[in-house]
C-alpha positions in Angstrom: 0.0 0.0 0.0 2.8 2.0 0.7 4.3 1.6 -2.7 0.5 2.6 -4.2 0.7 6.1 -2.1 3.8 6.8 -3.3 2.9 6.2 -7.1 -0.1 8.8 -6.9 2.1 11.8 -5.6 3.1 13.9 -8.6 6.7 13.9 -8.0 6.4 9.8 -9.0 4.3 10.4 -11.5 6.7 12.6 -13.5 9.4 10.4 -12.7 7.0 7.4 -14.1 6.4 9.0 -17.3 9.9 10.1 -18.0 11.5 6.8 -17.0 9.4 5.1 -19.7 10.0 7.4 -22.2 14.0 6.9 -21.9 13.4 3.7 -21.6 11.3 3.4 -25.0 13.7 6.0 -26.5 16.8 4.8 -26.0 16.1 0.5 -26.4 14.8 1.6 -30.2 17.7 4.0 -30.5 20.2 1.3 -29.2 19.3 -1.3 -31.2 21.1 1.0 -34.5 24.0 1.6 -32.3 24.9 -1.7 -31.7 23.9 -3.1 -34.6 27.2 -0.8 -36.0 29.2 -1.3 -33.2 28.9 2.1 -32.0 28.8 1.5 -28.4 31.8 3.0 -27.3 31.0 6.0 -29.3 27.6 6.1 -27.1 29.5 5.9 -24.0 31.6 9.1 -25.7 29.0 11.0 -26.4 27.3 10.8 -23.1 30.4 12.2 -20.7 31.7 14.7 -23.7 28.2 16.4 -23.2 29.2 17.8 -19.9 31.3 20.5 -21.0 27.9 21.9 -22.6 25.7 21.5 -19.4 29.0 23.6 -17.8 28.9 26.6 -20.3 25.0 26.4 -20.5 24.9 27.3 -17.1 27.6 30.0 -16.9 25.3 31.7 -19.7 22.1 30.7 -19.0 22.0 30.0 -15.5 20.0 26.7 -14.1 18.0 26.0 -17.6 16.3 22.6 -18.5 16.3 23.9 -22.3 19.9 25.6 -22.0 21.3 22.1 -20.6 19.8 20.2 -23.4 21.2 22.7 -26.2 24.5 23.1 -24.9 24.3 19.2 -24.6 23.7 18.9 -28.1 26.3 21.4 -29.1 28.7 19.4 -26.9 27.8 16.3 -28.3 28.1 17.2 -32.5 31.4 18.9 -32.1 33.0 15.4 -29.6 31.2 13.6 -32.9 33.1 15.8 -35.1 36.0 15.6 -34.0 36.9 12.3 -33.4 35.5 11.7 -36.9 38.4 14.1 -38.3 40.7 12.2 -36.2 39.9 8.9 -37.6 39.8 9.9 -41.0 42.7 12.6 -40.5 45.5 10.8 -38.3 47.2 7.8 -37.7 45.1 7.1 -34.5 43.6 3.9 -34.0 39.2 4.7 -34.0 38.9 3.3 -30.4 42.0 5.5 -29.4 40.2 8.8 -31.2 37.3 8.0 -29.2 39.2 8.1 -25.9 41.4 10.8 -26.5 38.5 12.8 -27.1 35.7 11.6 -24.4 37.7 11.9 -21.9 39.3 15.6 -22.9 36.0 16.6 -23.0 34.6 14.8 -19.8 37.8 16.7 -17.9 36.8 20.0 -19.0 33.3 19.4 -17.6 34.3 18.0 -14.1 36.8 21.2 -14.0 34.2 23.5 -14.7 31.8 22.1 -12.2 34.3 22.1 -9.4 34.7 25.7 -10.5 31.4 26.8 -10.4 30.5 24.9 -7.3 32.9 26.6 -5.3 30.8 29.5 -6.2 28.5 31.0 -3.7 24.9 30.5 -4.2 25.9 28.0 -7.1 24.5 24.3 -6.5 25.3 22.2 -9.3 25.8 18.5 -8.2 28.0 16.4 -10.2 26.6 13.3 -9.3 23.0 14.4 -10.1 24.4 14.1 -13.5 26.8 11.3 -13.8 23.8 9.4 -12.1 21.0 10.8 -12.8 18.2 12.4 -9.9 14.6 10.8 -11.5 13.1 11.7 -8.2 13.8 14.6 -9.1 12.2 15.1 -12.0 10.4 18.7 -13.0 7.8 20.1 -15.6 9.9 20.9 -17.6 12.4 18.0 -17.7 9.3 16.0 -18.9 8.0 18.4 -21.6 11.9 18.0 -22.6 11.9 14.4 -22.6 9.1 14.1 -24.2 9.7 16.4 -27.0 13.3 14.2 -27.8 11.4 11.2 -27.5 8.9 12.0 -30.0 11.6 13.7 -32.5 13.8 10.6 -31.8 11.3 8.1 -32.3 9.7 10.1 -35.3 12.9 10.2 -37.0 14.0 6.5 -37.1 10.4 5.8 -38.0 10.9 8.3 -41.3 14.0 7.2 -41.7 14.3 3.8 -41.0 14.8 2.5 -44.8 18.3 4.8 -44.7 19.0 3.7 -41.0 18.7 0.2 -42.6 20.4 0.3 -45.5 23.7 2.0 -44.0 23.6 -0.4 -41.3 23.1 -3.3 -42.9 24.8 -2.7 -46.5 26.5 0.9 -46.4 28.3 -0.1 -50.1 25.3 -0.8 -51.6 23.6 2.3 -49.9 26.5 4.4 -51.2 25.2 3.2 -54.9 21.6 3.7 -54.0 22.8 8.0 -53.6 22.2 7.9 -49.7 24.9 9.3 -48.4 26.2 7.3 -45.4 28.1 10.1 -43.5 25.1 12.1 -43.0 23.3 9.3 -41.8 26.0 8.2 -39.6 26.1 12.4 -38.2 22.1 12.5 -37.8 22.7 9.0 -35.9 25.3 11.2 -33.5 22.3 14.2 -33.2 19.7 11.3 -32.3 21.6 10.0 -30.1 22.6 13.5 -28.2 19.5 14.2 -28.0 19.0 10.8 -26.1 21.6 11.2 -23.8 20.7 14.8 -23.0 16.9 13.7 -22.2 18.2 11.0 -20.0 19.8 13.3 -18.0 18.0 12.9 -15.3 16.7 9.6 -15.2 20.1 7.6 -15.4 22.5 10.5 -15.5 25.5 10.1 -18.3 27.4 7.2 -16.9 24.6 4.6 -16.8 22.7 6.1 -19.7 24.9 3.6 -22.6 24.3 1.0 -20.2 20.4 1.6 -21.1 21.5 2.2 -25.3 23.0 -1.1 -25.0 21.5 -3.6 -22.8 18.1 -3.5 -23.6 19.0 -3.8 -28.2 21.6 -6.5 -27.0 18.7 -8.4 -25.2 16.4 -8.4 -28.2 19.0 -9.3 -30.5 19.6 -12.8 -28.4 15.4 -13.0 -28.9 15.2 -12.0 -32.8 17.2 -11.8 -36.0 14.1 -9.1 -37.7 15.7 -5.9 -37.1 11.7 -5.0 -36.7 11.3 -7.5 -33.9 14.1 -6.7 -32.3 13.3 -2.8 -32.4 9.9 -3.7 -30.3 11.6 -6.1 -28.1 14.0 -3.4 -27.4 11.6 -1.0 -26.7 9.9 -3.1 -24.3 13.1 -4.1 -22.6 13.7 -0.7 -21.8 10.3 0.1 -20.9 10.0 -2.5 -18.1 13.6 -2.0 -17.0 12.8 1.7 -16.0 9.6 0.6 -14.9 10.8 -2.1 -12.7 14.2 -0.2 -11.4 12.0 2.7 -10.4 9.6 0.7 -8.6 12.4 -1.0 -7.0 14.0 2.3 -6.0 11.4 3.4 -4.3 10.2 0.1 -2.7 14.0 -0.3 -1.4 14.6 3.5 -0.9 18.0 3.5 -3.6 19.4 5.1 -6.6 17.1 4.6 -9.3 19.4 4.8 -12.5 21.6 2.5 -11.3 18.7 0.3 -10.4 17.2 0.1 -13.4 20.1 -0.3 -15.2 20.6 -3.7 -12.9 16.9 -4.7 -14.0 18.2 -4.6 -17.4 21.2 -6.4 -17.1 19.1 -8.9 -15.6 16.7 -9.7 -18.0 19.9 -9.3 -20.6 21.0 -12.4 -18.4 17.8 -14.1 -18.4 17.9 -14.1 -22.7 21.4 -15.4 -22.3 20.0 -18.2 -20.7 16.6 -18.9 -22.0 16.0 -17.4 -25.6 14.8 -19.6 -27.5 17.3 -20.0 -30.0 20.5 -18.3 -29.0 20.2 -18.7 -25.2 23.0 -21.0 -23.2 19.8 -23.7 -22.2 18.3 -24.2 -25.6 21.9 -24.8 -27.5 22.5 -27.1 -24.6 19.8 -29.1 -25.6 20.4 -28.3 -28.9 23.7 -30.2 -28.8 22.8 -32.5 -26.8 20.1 -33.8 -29.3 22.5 -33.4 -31.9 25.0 -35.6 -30.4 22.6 -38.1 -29.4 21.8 -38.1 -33.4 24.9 -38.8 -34.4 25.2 -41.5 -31.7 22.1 -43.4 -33.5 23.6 -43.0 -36.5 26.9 -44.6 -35.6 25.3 -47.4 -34.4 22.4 -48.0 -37.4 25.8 -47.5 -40.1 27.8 -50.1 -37.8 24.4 -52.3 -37.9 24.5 -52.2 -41.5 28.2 -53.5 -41.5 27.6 -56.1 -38.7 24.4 -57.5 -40.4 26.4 -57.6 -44.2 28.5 -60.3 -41.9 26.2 -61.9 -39.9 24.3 -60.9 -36.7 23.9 -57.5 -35.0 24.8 -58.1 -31.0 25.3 -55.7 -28.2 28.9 -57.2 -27.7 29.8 -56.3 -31.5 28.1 -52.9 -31.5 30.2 -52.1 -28.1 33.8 -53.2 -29.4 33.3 -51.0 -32.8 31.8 -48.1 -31.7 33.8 -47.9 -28.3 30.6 -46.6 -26.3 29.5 -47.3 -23.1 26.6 -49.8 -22.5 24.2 -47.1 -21.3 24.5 -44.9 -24.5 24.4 -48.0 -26.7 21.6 -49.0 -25.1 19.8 -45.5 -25.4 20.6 -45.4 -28.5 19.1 -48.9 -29.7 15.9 -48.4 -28.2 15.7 -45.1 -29.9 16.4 -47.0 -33.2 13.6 -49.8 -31.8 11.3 -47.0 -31.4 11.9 -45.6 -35.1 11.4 -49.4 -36.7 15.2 -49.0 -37.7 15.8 -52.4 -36.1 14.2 -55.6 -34.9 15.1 -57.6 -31.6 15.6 -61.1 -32.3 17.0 -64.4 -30.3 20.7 -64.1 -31.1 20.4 -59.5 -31.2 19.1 -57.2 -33.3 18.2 -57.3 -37.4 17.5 -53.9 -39.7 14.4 -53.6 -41.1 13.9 -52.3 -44.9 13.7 -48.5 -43.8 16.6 -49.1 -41.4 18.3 -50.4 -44.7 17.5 -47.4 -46.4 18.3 -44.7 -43.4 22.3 -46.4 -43.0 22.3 -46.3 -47.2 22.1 -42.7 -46.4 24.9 -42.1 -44.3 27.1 -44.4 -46.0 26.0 -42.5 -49.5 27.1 -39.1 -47.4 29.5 -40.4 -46.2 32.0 -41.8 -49.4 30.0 -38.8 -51.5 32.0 -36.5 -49.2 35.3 -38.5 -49.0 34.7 -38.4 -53.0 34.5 -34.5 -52.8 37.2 -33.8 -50.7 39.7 -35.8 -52.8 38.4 -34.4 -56.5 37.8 -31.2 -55.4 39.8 -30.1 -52.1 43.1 -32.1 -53.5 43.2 -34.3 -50.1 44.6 -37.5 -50.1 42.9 -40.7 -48.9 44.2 -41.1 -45.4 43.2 -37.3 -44.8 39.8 -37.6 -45.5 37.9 -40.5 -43.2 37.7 -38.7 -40.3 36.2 -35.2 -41.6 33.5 -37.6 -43.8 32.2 -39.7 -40.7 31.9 -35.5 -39.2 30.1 -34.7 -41.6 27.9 -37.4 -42.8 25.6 -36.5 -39.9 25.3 -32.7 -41.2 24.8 -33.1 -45.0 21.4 -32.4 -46.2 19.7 -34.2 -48.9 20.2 -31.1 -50.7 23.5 -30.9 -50.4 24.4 -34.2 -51.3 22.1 -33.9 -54.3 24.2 -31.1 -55.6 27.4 -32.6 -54.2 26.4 -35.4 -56.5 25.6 -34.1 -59.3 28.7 -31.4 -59.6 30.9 -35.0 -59.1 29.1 -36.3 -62.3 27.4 -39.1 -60.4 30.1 -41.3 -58.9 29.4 -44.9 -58.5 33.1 -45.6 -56.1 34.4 -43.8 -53.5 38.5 -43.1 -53.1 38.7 -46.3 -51.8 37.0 -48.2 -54.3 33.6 -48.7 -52.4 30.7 -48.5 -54.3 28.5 -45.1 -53.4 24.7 -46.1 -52.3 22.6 -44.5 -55.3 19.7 -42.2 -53.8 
């Protein structure tokens, strides 16, 4: 209840709606920054804007609109200048990028000592190298909300240049977009961003909310679309959440919702559905499983060409223990790959035809890498019984056919036709 109370006094309400808005603002915006690997030049951007917030107050005094333009300012000439480094010097990019962050990010701190020591002057540094969301006013949020609209606005209008030059800046070049000037209104957008979250993570967590969130939806999607929404929502419930938090636990919020995000980054890591840590896990697991069966249905086929198929044979060719041969004949029992009888086990026709398979991919491939890749015979057994588990009937197909339709192997086996 207490939590509720606190939610419906204006002060939290402000800090509500501009904690969402970064949030939403700068997972969409993130997503293009990392995409071309511009996240040290977010982390740039956001400390080389403190020089502006220094000289907007020695000429404007305490102004939400005078921080944000002298932000900007700040911002295009530290993305200006380490561009004319790059392209101008024998500096390494990442080096530019240093040299001139922190140049910048020294001025500021000197000028805010400076003015500090002033009297009548409070201007906290930490309120803007971590941000003061409690703090929120009217007019940060008519700020925020302003940038988030023109940010949001612009990679909607622009999103087919955003893509192009992200994706394919050659072909971009040849399409008359001009690449630079995307790559500069990228640097405005993303001033704009840091200025706005000012307040609500302050500049030193503010990449941490650029990055996190568009690093979490690319583990989830590979649609740049998708990943834009996921992004956004990301960064939506990580403010959300790290406010709430906050205020439950009476901390920092920037810093806690920054941890919020790094968590659910953690949990995709883990759990998405195809490029998380648990699903590849299984992923390989079933995969090597697989190619266990398969070992034992091509030995099978061997064994029954001499005789009978038994457990003791099966174990002193393959070299497996007698747990994963067994696991691996009842899953072939299960498939009506093999038949149990009184002295072991006998293929059945589409057994037959499944081991035909593997041996076809396998001396097809032994046949390609000598024709083709110029290996000899003894180089080539081990890389075929790798890949004879991978190949595709596609592959083989045109493997097949580019070979002019073998009937032998390098050996002198014959090749299973299809």
């Amino acid at each position: 209840m207490e939590l509720l109370e606190v939610l419906q006094s204006p002060w939290a309400m402000r800090a509500l709606i501009a904690s969402s808005m970064v949030g939403i603002m700068c997972g969409v915006l993130g997503c293009f920054i990392v995409l071309r690997n511009m996240a040290l030049i977010g982390d740039a951007l956001a400390h080389a804007i403190l020089p502006g917030v220094v000289f907007a107050f020695m000429l404007v005094g305490y102004s939400v609109f005078g921080f944000f333009l002298g932000s900007a300012i700040a911002g295009l000439i530290a993305a200006v200048v380490m561009t004319w480094i790059q392209q101008n010097s024998n500096t390494k990019n990442d080096a530019a990028i240093g040299i001139v962050f922190t140049a910048m990010f020294s001025i500021g701190v000197m000028g805010i000592s400076k003015i500090s020591k002033s009297d009548g002057v409070h201007l906290d540094m930490k309120d803007f190298l971590f941000g003061n969301v409690l703090g929120v006013s009217d007019q940060d949020l008519y700020l925020t909300t302003a940038v988030t609209v023109f940010v949001l606005g612009s990679i909607a209008v622009f999103y087919r240049y955003l893509f192009a030059t992200t994706f394919q800046p050659v072909i971009a070049k040849t399409m008359g977009i001009s690449v630079e000037m995307v790559h500069y209104f990228l640097m405005l957008l993303l001033s704009f961003a840091v200025v706005a979250s000012l307040r609500t993570v302050g500049i030193i967590l503010v990449v941490a909310m650029l990055i996190t969130p568009a690093s979490t939806a690319l583990l989830l999607s590979n649609r740049l679309q998708n990943v834009l929404g996921i992004s956004a929502l990301v960064g939506l419930v990580s403010s959300i959440l790290g406010l709430l938090l906050a205020i439950q636990f009476n901390t920092t919020p920037g810093p806690a919702m920054v941890v919020v995000a790094t968590s659910l980054y953690l949990l995709a890591v883990f759990f998405a559905p195809k490029q998380g840590l648990v699903f590849r896990y299984f992923q390989r697991r079933s995969l090597l499983k697989k190619i266990r069966r398969e070992d034992i249905l091509k030995q099978s086929l061997r064994l029954n060409e001499q005789g009978t198929i038994t457990k003791t044979a099966l174990l002193e060719k393959l070299g497996l223990t007698s747990a994963s041969l067994e696991s691996g004949l009842q899953d072939l029992l299960k498939k009506e790959f093999l038949l149990t009888t009184n002295g072991g086990y006998d293929l059945t026709e589409p057994g037959k035809q499944a081991a035909d398979k593997l041996v076809r991919a396998h001396r097809l491939w032994e046949t390609y890498l000598v024709q083709q890749m110029g290996l000899t015979e003894e180089q080539i057994h081990e890389d075929a019984e790798k890949y004879e588990h991978l190949l595709t009937d596609e592959i083989l197909d045109n493997v097949d056919e580019h070979l002019g339709f073998p009937t032998t192997d390098p050996h002198g086996s014959p090749i299973p036709p299809k």
